[in-house]
VORONU-199467 format. One record per residue: residue number from 1; x, y, z of N, C-alpha, C, O in turn. Coordinates in steps of 0.02 Angstrom, whole numbers, padded with zeros to 5 digits. Each point is the difference from the previous one (the first is absolute). Layout:
residues N
<resi NUM	n_xx X	n_yy Y	n_zz Z	ca_xx X	ca_yy Y	ca_zz Z	c_xx X	c_yy Y	c_zz Z	o_xx X	o_yy Y	o_zz Z> .
...
This chain:
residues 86
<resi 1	n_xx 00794	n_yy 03500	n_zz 03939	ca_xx 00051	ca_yy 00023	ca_zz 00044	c_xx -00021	c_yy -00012	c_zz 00073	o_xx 00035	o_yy -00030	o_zz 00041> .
<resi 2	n_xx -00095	n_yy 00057	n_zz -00031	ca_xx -00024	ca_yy -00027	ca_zz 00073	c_xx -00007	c_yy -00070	c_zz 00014	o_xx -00002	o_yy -00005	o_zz 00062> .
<resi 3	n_xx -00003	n_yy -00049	n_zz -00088	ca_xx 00005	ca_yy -00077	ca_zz 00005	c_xx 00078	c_yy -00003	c_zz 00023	o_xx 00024	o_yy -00020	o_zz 00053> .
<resi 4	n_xx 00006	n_yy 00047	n_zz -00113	ca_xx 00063	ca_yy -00021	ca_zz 00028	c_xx 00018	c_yy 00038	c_zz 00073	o_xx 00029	o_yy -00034	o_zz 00043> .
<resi 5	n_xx -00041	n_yy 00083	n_zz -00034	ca_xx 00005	ca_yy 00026	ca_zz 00073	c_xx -00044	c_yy -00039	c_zz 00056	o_xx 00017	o_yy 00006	o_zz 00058> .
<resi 6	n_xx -00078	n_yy -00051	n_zz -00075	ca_xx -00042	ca_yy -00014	ca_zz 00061	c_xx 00044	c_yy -00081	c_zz 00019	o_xx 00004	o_yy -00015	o_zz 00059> .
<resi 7	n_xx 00031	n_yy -00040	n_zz -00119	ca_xx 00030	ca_yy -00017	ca_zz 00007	c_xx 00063	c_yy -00003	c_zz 00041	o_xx 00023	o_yy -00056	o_zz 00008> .
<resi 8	n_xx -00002	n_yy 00091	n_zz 00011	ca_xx 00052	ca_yy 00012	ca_zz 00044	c_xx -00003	c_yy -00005	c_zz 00074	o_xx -00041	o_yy 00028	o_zz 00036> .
<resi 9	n_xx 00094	n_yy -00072	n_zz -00016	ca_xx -00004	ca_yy -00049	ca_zz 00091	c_xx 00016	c_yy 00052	c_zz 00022	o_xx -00051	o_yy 00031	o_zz 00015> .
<resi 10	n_xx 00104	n_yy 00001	n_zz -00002	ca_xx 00016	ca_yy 00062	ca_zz 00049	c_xx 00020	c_yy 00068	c_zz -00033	o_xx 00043	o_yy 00014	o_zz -00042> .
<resi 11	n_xx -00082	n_yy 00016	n_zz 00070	ca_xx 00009	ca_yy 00084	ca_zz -00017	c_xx 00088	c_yy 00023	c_zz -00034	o_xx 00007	o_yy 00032	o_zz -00052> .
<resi 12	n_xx 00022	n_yy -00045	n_zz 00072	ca_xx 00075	ca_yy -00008	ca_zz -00042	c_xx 00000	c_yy -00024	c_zz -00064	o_xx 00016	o_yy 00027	o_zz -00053> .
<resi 13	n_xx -00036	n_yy -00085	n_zz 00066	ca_xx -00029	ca_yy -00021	ca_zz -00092	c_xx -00044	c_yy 00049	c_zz -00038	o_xx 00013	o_yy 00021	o_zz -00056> .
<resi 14	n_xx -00062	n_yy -00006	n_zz 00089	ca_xx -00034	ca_yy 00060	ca_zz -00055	c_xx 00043	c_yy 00052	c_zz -00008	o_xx 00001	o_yy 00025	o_zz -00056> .
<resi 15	n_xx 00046	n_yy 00004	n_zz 00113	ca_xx 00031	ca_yy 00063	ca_zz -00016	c_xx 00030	c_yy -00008	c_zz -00046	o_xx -00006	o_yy 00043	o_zz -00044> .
<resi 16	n_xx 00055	n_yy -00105	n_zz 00030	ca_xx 00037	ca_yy -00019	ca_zz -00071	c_xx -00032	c_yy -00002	c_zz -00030	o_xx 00002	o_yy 00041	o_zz -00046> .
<resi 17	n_xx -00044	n_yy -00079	n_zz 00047	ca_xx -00063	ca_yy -00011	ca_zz -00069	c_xx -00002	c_yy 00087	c_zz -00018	o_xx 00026	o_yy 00020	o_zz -00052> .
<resi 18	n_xx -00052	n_yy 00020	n_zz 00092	ca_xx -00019	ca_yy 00053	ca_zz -00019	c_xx 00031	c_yy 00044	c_zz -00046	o_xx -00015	o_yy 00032	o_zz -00050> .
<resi 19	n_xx 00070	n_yy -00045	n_zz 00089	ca_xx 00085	ca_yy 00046	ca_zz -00023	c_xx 00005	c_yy -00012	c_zz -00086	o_xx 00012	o_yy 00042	o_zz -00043> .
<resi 20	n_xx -00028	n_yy -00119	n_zz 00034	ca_xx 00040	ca_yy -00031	ca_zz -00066	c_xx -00046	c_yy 00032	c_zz -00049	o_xx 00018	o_yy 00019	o_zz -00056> .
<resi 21	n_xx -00105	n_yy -00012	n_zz 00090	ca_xx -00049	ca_yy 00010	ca_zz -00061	c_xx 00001	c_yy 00052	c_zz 00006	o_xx -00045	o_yy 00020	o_zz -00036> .
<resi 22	n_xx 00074	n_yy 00035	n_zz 00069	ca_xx 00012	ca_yy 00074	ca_zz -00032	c_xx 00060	c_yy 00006	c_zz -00054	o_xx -00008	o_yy 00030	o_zz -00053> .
<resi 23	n_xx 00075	n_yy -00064	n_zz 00075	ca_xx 00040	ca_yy 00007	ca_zz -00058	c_xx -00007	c_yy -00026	c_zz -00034	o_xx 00042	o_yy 00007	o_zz -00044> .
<resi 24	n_xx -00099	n_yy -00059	n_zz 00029	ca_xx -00018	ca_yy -00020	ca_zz -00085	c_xx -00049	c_yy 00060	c_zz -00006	o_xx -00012	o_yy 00010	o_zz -00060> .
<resi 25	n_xx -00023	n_yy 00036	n_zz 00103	ca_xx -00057	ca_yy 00062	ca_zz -00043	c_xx 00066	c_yy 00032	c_zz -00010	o_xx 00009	o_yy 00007	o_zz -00060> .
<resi 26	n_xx 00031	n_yy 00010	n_zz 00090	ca_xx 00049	ca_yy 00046	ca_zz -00035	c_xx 00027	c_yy -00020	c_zz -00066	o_xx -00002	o_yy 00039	o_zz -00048> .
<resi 27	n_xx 00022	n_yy -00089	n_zz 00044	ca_xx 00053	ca_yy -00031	ca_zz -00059	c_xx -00062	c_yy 00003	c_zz -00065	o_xx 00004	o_yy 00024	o_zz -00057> .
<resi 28	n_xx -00063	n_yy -00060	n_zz 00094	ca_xx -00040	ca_yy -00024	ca_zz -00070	c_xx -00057	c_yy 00063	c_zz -00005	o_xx -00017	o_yy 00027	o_zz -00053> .
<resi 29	n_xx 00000	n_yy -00014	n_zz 00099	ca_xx -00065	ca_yy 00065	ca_zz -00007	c_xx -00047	c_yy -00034	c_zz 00050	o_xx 00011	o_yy -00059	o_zz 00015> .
<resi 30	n_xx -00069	n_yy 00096	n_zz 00014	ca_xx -00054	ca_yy -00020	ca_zz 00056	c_xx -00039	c_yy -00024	c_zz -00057	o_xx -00026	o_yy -00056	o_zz 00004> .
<resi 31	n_xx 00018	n_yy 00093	n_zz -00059	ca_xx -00055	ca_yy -00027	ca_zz -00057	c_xx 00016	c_yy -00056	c_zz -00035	o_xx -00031	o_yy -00013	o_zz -00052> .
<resi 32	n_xx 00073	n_yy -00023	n_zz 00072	ca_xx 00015	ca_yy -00065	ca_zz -00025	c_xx 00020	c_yy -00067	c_zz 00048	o_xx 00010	o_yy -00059	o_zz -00014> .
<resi 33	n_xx -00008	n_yy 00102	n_zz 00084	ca_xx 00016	ca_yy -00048	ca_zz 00058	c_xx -00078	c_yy -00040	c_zz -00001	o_xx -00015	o_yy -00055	o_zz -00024> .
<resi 34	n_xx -00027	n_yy 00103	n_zz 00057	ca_xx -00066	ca_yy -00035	ca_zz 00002	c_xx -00030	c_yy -00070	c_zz -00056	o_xx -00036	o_yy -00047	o_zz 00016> .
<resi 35	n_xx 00064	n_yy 00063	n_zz -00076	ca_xx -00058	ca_yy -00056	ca_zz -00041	c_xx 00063	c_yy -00055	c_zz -00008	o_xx -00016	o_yy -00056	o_zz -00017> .
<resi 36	n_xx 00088	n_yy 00071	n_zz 00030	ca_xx 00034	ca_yy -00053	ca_zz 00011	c_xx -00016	c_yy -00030	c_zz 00063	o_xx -00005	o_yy -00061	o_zz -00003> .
<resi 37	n_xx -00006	n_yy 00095	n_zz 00077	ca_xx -00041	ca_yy -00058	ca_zz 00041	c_xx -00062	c_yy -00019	c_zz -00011	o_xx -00028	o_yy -00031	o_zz 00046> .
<resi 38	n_xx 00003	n_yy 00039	n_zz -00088	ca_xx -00071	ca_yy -00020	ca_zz 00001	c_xx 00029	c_yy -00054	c_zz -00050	o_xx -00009	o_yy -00058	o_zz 00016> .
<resi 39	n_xx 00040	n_yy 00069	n_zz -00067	ca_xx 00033	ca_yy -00077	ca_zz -00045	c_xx 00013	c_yy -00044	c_zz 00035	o_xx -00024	o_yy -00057	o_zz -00004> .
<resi 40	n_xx 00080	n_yy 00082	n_zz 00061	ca_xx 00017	ca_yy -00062	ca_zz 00034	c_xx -00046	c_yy -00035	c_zz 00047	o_xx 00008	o_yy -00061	o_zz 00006> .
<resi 41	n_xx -00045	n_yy 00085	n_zz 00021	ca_xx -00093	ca_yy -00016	ca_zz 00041	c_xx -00007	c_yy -00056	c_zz -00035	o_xx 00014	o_yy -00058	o_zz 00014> .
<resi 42	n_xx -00044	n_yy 00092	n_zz -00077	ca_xx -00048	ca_yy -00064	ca_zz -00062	c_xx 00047	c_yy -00062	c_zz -00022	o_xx -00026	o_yy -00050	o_zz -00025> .
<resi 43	n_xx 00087	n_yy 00055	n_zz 00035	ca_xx 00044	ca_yy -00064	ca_zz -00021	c_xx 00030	c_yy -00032	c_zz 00067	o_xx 00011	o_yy -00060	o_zz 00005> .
<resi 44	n_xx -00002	n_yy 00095	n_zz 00035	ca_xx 00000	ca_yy -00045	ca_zz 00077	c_xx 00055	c_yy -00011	c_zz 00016	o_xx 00023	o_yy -00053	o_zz 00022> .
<resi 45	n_xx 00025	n_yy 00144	n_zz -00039	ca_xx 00086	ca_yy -00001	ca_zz 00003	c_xx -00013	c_yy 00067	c_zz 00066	o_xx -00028	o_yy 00051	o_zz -00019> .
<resi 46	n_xx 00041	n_yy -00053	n_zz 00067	ca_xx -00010	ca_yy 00022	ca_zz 00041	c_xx 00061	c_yy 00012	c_zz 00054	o_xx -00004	o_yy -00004	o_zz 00062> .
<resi 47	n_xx 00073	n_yy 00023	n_zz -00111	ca_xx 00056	ca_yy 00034	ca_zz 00010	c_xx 00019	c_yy 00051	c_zz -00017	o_xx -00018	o_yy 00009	o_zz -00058> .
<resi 48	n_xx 00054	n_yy 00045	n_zz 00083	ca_xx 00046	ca_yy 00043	ca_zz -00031	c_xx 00018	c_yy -00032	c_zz -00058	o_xx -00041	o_yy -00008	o_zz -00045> .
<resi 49	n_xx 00090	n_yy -00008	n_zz 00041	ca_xx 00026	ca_yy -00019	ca_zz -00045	c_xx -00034	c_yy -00025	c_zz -00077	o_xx 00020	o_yy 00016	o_zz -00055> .
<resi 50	n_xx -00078	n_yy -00061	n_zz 00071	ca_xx -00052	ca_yy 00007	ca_zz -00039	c_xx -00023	c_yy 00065	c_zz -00032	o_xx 00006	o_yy 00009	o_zz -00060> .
<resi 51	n_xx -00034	n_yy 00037	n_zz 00102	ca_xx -00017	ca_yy 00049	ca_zz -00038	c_xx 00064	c_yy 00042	c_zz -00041	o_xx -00012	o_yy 00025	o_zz -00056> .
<resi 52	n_xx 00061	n_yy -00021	n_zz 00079	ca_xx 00057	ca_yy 00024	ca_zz -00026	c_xx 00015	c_yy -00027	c_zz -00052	o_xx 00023	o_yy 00035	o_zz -00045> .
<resi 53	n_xx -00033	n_yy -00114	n_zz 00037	ca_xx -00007	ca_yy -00024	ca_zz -00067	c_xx -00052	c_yy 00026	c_zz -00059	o_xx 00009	o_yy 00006	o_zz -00061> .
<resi 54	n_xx -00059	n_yy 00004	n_zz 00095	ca_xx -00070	ca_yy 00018	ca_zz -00053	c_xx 00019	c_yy 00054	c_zz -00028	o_xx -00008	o_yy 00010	o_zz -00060> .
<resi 55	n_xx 00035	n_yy 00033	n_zz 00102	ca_xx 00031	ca_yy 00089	ca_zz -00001	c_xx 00044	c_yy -00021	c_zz -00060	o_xx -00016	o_yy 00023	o_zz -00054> .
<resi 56	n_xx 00055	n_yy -00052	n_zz 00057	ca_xx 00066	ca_yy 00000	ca_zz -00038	c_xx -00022	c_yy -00022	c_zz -00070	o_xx 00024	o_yy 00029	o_zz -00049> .
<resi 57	n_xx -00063	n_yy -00073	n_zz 00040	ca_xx -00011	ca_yy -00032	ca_zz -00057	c_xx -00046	c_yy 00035	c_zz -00021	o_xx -00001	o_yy -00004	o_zz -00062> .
<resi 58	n_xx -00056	n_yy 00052	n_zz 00088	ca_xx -00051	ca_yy 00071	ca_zz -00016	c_xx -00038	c_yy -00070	c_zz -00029	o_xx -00001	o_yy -00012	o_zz -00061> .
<resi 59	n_xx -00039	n_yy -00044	n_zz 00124	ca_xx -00043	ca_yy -00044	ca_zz 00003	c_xx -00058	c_yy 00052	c_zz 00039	o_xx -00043	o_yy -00034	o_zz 00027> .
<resi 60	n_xx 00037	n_yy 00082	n_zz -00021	ca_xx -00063	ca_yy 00044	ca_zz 00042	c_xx -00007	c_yy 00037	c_zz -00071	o_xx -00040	o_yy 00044	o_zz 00015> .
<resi 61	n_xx 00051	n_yy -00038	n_zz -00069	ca_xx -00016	ca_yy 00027	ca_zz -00041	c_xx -00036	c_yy -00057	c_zz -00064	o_xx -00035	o_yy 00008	o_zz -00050> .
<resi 62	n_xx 00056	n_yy -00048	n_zz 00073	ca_xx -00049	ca_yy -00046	ca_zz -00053	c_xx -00062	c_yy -00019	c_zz 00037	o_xx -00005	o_yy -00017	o_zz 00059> .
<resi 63	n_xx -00049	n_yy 00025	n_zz -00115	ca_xx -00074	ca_yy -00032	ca_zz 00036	c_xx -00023	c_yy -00075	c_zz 00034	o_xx -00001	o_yy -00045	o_zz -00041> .
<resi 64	n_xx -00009	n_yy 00033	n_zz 00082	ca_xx -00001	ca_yy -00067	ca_zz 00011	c_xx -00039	c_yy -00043	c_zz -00001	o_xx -00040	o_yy 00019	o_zz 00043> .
<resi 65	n_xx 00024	n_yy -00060	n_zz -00059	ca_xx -00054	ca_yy -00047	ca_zz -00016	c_xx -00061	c_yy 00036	c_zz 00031	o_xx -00036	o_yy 00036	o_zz -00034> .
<resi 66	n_xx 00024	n_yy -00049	n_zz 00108	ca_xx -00068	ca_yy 00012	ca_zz 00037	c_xx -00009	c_yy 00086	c_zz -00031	o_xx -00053	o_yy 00028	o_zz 00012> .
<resi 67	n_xx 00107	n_yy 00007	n_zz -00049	ca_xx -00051	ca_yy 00073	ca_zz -00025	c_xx -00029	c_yy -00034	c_zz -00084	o_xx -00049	o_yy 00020	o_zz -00031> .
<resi 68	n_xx 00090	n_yy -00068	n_zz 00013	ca_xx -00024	ca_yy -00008	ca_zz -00076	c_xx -00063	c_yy -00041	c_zz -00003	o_xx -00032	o_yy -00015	o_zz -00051> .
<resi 69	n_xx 00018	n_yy 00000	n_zz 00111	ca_xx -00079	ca_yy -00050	ca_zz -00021	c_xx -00048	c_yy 00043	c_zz -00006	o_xx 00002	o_yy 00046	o_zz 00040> .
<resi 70	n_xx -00053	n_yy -00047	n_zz -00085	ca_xx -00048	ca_yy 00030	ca_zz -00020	c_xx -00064	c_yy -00033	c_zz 00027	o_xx 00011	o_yy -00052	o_zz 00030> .
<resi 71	n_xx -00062	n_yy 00068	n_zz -00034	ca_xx -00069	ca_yy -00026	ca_zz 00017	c_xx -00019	c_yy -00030	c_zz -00063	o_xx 00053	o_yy 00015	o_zz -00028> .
<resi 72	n_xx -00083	n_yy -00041	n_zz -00013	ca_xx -00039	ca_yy -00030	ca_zz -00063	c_xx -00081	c_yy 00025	c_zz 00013	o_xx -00035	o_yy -00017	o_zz 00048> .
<resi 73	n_xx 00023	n_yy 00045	n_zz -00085	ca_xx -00063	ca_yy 00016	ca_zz -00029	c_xx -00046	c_yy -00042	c_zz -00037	o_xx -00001	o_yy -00005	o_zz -00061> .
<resi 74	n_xx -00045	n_yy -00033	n_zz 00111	ca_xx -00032	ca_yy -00058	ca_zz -00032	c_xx -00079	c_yy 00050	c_zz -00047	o_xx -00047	o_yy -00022	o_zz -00034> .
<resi 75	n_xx 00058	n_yy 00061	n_zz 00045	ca_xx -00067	ca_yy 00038	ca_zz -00026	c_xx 00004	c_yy -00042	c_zz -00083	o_xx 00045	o_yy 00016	o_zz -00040> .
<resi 76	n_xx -00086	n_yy -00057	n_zz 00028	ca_xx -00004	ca_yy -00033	ca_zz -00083	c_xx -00071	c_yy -00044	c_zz 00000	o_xx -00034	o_yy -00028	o_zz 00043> .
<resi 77	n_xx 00032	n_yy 00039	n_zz -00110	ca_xx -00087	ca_yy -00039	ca_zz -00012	c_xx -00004	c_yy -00072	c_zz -00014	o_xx -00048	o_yy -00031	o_zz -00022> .
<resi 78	n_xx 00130	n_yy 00001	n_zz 00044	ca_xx -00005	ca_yy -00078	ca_zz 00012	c_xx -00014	c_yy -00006	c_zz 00060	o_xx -00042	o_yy -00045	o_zz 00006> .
<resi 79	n_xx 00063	n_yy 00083	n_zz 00072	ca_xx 00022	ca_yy -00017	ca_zz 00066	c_xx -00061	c_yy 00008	c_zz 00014	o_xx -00037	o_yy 00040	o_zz -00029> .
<resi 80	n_xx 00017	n_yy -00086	n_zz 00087	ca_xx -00062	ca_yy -00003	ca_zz 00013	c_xx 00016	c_yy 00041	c_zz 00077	o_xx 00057	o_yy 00001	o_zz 00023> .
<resi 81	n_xx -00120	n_yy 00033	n_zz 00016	ca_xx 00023	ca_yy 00040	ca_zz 00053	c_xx -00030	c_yy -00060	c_zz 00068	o_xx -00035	o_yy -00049	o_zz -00011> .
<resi 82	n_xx 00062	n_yy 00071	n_zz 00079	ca_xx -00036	ca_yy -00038	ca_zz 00063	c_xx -00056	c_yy -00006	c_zz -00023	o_xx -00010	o_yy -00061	o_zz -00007> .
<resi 83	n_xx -00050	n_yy 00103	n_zz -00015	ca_xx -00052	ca_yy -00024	ca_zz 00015	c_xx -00036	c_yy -00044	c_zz -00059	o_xx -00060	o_yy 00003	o_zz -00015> .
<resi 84	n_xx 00120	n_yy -00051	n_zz -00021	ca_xx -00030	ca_yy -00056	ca_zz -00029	c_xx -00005	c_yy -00047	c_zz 00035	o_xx -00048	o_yy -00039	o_zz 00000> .
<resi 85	n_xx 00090	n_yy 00037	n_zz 00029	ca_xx 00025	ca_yy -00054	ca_zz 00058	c_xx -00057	c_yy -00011	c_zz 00067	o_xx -00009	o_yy 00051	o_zz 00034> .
<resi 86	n_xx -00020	n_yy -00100	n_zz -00016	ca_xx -00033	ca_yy -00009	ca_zz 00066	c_xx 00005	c_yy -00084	c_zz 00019	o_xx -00023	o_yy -00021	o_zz 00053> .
């Protein structure tokens, strides 16, 4: 939400900006505004309207790739560690 606010050329524009992303916390909830801008951040939609899309389609409620990657656990008695290596 703050990107999309630091974005903004003249203070008029943020006030709208501002205005619109309270009546989407009203319409949609504050607890669902936030991770819909943070959706739209990670995909590089960086409109109202964008997020109003994510809102609508309840795209802030599905997990998104960058939470589903896991780390891999090489701990195994094939993998050899750095200090085979020199």
């Amino acid at each position: 939400m703050a990107q999309l606010l630091n974005d903004t050329k003249t203070h008029e524009q943020g006030y709208r900006l501002h205005n619109m992303l309270k009546g989407l916390a009203k319409e949609f909830g504050e607890d669902r505004l936030n991770p819909a801008c943070q959706r739209a951040i990670e995909i590089g939609a960086t409109s109202v309207s964008n997020v109003r899309s994510i809102l609508r389609n309840q795209l802030d409620r599905v997990v998104s790739a960058e939470e589903q990657r896991q780390e891999v656990n090489f701990e195994h008695d094939n993998v050899r560690g750095p200090h085979h290596y020199h």
